[in-house]
C-alpha positions in Angstrom: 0.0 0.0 0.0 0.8 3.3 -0.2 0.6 6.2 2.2 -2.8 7.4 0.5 -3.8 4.2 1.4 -4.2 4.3 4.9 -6.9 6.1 6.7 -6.6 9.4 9.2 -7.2 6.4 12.1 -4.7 4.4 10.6 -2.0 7.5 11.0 -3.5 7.9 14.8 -2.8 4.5 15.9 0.2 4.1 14.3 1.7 7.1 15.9 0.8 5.6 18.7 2.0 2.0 18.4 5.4 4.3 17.9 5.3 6.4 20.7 4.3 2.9 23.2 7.5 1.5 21.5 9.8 4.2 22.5 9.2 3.0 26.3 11.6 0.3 25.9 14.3 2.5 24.6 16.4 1.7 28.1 15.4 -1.6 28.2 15.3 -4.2 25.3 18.6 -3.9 23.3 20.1 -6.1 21.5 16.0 -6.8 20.7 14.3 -3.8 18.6 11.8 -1.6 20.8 8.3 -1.9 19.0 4.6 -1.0 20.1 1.5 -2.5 19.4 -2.6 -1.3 19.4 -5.2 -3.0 18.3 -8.1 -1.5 17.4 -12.0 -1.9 16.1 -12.0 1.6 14.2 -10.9 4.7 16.3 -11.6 2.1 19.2 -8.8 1.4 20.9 -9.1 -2.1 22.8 -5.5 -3.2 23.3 -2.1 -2.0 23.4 1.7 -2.7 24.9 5.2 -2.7 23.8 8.4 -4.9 23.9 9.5 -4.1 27.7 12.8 -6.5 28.3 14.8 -8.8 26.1 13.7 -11.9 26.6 10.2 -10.9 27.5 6.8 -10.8 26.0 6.3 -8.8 22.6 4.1 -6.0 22.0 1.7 -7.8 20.3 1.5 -10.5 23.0 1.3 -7.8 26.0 -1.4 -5.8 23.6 -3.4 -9.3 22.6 -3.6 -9.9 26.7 -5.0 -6.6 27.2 -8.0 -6.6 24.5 -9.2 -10.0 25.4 -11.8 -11.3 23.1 -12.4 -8.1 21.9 -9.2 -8.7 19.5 -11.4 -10.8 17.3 -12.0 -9.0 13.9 -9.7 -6.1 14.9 -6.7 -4.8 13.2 -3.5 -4.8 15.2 -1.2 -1.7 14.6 2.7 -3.2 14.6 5.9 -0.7 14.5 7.4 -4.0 12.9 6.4 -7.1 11.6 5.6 -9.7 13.6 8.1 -12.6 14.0 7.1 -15.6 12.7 10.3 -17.5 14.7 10.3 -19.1 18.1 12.9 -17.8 20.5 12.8 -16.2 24.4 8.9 -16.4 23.4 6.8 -17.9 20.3 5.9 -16.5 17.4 3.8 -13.1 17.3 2.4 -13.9 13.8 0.7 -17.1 15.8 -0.9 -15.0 18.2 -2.4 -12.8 16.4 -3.8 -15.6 14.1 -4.9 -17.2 16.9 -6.6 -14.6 18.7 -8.4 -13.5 15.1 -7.3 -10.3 14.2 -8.8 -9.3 10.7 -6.1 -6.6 9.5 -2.3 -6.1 10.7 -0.9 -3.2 9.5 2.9 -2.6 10.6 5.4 0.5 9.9 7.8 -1.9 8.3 9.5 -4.8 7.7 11.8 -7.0 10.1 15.4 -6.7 8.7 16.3 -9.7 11.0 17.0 -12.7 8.6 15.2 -15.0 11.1 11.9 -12.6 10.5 12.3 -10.8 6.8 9.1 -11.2 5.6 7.9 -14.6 7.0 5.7 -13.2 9.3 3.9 -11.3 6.5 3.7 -14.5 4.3 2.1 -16.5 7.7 -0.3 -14.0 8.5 -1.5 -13.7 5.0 -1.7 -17.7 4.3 -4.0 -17.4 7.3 -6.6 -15.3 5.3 -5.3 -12.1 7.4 -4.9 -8.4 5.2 -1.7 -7.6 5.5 -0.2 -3.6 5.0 3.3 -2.1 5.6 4.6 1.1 5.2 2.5 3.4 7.7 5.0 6.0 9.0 8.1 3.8 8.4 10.4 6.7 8.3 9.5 7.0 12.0 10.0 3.3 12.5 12.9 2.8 11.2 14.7 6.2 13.1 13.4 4.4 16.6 15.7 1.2 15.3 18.4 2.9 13.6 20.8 1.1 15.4 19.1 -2.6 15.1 18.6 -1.6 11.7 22.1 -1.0 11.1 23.4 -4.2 12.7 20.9 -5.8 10.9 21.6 -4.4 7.3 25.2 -3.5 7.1 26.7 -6.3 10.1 27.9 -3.3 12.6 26.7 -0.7 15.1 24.9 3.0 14.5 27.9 5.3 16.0 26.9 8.4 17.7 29.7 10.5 18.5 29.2 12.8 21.2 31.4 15.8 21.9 30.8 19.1 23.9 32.2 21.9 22.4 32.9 25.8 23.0 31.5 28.5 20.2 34.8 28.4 18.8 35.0 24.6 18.2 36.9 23.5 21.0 37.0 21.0 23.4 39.6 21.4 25.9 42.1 23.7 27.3 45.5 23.8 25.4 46.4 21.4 28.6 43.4 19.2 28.0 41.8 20.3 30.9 37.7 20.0 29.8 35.6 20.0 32.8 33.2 21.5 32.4 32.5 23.3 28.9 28.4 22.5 28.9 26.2 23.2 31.9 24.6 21.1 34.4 21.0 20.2 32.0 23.6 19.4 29.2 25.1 17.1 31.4 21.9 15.3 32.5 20.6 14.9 28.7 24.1 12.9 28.0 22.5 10.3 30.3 20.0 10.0 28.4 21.7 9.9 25.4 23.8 7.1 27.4 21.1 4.6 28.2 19.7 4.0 25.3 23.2 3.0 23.7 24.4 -0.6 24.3 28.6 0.7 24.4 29.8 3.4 25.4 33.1 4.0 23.7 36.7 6.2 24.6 40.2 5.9 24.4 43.3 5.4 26.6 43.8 9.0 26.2 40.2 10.0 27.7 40.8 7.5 30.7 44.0 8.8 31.5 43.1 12.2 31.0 40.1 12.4 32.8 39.2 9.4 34.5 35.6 9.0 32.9 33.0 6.6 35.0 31.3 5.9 31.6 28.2 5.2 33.6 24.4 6.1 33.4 23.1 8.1 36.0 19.3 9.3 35.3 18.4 10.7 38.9 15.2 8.9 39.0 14.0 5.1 38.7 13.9 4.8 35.2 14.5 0.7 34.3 17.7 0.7 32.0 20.2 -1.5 30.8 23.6 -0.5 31.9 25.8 -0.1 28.2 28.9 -2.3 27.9 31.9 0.6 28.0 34.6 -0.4 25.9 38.1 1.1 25.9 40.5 1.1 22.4 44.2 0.9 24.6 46.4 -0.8 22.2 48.9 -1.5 24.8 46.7 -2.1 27.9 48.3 1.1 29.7 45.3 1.9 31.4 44.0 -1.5 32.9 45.1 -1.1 36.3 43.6 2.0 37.1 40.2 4.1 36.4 36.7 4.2 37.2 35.7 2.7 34.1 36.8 -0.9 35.5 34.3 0.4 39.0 30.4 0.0 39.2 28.5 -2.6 37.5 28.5 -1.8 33.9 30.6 -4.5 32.3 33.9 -3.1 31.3 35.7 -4.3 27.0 39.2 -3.6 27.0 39.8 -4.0 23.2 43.8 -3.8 21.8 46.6 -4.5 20.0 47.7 -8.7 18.9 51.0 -8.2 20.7 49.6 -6.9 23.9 49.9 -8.3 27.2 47.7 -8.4 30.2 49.6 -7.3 33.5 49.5 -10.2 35.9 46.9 -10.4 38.4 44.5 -8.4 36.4 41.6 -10.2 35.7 40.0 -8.5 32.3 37.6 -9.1 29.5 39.6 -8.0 26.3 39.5 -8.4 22.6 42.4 -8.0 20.1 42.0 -6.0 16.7 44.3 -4.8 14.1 46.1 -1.9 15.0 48.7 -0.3 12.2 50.8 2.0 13.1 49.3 2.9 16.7 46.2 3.1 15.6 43.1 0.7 15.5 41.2 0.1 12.5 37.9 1.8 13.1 36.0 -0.8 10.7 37.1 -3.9 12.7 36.3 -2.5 15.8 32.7 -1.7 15.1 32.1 -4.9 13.2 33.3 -6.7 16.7 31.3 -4.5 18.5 28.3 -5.8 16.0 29.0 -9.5 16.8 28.7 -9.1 20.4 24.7 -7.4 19.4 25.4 -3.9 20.3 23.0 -2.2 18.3 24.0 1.8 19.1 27.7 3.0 20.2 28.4 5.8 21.8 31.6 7.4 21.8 32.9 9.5 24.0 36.2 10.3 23.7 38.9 13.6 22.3 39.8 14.7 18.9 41.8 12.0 17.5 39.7 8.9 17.9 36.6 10.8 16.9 38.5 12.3 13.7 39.7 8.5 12.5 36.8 7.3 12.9 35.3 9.9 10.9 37.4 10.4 8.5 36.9 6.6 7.6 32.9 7.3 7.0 31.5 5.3 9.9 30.4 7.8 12.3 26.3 7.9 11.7 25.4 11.4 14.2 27.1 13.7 15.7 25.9 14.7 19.4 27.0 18.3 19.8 26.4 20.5 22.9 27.5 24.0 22.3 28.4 26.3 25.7 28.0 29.8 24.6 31.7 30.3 25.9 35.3 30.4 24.3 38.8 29.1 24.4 41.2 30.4 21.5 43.5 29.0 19.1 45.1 27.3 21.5 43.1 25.3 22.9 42.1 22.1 21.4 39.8 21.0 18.5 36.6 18.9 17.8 38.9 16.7 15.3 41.9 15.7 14.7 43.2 14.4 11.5 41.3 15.0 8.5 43.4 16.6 6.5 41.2 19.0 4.8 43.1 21.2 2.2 39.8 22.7 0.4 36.6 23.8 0.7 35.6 21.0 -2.0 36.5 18.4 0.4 34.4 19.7 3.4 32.7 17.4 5.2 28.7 18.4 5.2 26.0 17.8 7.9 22.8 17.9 8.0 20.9 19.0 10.8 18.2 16.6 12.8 17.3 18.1 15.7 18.2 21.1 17.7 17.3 22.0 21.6 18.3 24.2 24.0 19.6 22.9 27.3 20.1 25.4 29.9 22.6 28.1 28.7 23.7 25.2 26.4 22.4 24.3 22.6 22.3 20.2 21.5 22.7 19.9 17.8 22.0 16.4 16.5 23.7 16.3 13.2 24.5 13.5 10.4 26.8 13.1 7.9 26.1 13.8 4.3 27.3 11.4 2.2 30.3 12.4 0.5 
């Protein structure tokens, strides 16, 4: 169908099924958050979202809810239902079994498991069947499953706080603090929806980051995986990162050794020259089902990684303050000689925090 297709109620519900999904932001990765209302009409009768991997669905939570009444509906999916068995059974079941009429969903299921096969089950089962309502929505909720899903590694979101004058830190690296306290809150947000959280040997030594998610209130959440890149494991026995209980990646170079009697979960990747090869550490980070990373770090990692094309947004806080020439940059290492080879973003969202401005910017494709 196409989007002329769908009814005014159509739109309504959908938006909601989107906006019931978003409640799982904190809490279902490496699953997909996705929403669910069923409906007779503008009648809403059922609704839910995915809450925790490994629990129910949103279809199943919004099937429990309308009862009987979900007989003849039409179900309202930000995603179409799975037609595998896994932590629960298949969605596409349920709703054949309960006797929904219609399931329309945003979009399809990228995962190869899914990828059509609950469309084909609910429509051998005499259900109508329509995709495409609001997908564009749909898919910017699961950019990052998306991405794993499509392309084999992570969304990165590189997030840096930055003076008018583009500059990070003092000319001694000292950084603390550039953005204001409500800046400073929103990161945490920003943080636990993201399932790494990723810096350098340079950060941690630097400034001793936690890398933690603190919200201030009891919002559920999944604490992210924080990952360091230390090619020679220099920063191992020291640092908050390794305190708390957010699991800790140290991820370095082949010849590396761990210091005795420090215990450690650590990876090896290709590192030339120094430097690791910002392709092979996403894709690792994509085998172990981190959907979103986050990194957090200073001007050179952020600058290699990119300058090699796999940074996805940009997560900029602007303090209206400034530092001067000397102090030091956003990115390092780009080695841009003219205005023909500038690097072009495009601007999603914009907010102002306190005495502080967020721009959420992506890359345009060069």
């Amino acid at each position: 169908m196409t989007s002329t297709d769908f009814t005014t109620i159509d739109h309504v519900h959908m938006a909601r099924a989107l906006r019931l999904a978003e409640r799982g932001a904190y809490t279902t990765r490496p699953n997909p958050v996705v929403g669910c209302v069923i409906a007779h009409g503008d009648a809403v009768v059922g609704e839910g979202w995915h809450q925790r991997k490994g629990g129910p669905h949103a279809e199943v939570f919004a099937l429990q809810a309308a009862g009987d009444r979900a007989r003849g509906a039409t179900a309202y999916v930000t995603l179409e239902p799975c037609a595998h068995t896994g932590s629960t059974g298949p969605c596409a079941d349920a709703l054949i079994a309960a006797g929904v009429a219609r399931v329309v969903a945003a979009m399809r299921d990228p995962f190869p498991k899914v990828d059509g096969a609950g469309f084909e089950k609910l429509r051998a089962a005499g259900i109508e069947v329509a995709s495409g309502l609001m997908e564009a929505q749909a898919r910017e909720l699961n950019n990052g499953f998306i991405a794993r899903m499509e392309r084999g590694w992570p969304w990165l979101r590189v997030k840096l706080a930055t003076t008018l004058d583009g500059r990070t830190a003092t000319e001694s690296g000292e950084s603390r603090w550039i953005s204001g306290e409500a800046a400073r809150r929103d990161v945490h947000r920003w943080r636990a929806r993201c399932g790494a959280l990723l810096t350098g040997a340079g950060t941690v030594l630097a400034d001793d980051p936690h890398l933690t998610v603190r919200l201030g209130d009891d919002t559920p959440f999944v604490p992210p995986l924080r990952v360091v890149l230390d090619p020679g494991l220099a920063t191992v026995a020291r640092g908050h990162v390794r305190e708390g209980d957010a699991p800790t990646l140290y991820l370095h170079a082949p010849d590396a050794k761990v210091p005795r009697g420090v215990e450690i979960d650590h990876v090896a990747v290709p590192v030339e020259k120094g430097r690791f090869d910002p392709g092979a550490v996403l894709r690792l980070l994509g085998s172990r089902e981190i959907n979103e990373v986050q990194m957090e770090a200073g001007a050179t990692l952020a600058g290699a990684f990119l300058d090699a094309g796999l940074v996805d947004e940009l997560l900029l806080y602007v303090a209206p303050v400034l530092l001067g020439a000397r102090a030091r940059p956003l990115f390092d290492g780009l080695h841009i000689d003219a205005m023909a080879q500038r690097l072009k973003m495009r601007r999603i969202d914009s907010t102002i925090l306190g005495e502080d401005f967020r721009l959420q910017l992506r890359p345009e494709p060069r």
